[in-house]
N, C-alpha and C positions, 0 to 999 in steps of 0.2 A: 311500511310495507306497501308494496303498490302491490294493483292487482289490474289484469288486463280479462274483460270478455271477450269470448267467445262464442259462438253458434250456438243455439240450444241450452242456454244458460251457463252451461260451462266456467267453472273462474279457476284459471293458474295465476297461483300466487308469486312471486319474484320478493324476493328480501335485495337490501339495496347490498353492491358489493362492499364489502368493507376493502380502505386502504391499506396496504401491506406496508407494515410498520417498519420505518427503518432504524436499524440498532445504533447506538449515542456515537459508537467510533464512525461511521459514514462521516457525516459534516465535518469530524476532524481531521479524516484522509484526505478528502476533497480541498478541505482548504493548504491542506499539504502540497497538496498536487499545484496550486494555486501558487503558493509559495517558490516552490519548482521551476515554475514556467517565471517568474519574477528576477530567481537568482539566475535564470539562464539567461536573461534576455542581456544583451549586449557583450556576452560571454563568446568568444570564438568558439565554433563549433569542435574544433581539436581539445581546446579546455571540458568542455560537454564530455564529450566522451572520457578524456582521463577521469573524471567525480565519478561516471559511473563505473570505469573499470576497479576502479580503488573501492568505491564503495563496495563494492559484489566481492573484492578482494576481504577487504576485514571483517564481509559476514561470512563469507568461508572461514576465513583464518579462525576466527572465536568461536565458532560453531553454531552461529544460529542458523544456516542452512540446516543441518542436521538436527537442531530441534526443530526447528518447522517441519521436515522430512517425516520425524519420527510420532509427531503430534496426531491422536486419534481426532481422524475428522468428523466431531458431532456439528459443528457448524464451519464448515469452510469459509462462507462471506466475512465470519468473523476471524479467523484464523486468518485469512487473506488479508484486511485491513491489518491486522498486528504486520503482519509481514510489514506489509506496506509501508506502516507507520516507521519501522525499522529503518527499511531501506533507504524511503526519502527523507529521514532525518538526518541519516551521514551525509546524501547524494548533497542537502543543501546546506550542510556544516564544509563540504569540498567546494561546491562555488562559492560559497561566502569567500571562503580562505585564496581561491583564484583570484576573486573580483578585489582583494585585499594585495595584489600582489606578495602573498607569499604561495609560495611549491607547493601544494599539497603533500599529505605523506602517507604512507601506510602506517598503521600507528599500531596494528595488532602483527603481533608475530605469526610467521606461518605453524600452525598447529603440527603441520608433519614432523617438521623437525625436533618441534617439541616432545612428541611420540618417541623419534628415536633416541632421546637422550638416557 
């Protein structure tokens, strides 16, 4: 604990800040994200985009949009990282499968149609 004087004997006490702890999923979004910027790189930019259209396609299609939606947010940074975790897992399972010269595909069925069966 420090402590600073003042005029007149006066002493305000200051405690040191404590660091804001970060939760164990952070470094392994980050390096996701890492990942990411790896499989993109020598990726044409048109292939970029198709991994993330598809990817955002098959989180709709199976519903984890809709659980993430519907999730009581007691911690969003952590709820966010899962998201995350999600998303750039398909995003760099789509550039793998480009940089592999095969097509990507959508591999979950559209949920509506399943509805109306």
């Amino acid at each position: 604990m420090r402590c600073l004087k003042l005029q007149k004997k006066s002493v305000i006490r200051m405690t040191k800040r404590t660091k804001m702890r970060r939760d164990a999923v952070s470094p392994f979004r980050d390096k996701l994200w890492e990942l990411f910027k790896e499989q993109a790189t020598g990726v044409d930019g048109a292939d970029v985009v198709l991994a993330l259209k598809q990817a955002g396609e098959e989180i709709w299609a199976v519903g984890i949009d809709n659980t993430y939606s519907s999730m009581k947010h007691q911690d969003d940074e952590a709820l966010g990282n899962a998201f995350d975790i999600t998303w750039l897992t398909i995003v760099c399972i789509k550039l793998k499968e480009i940089k592999a010269n095969k097509k990507p595909r959508v591999r979950a069925k559209d949920r509506t149609k399943k509805a109306l069966r």
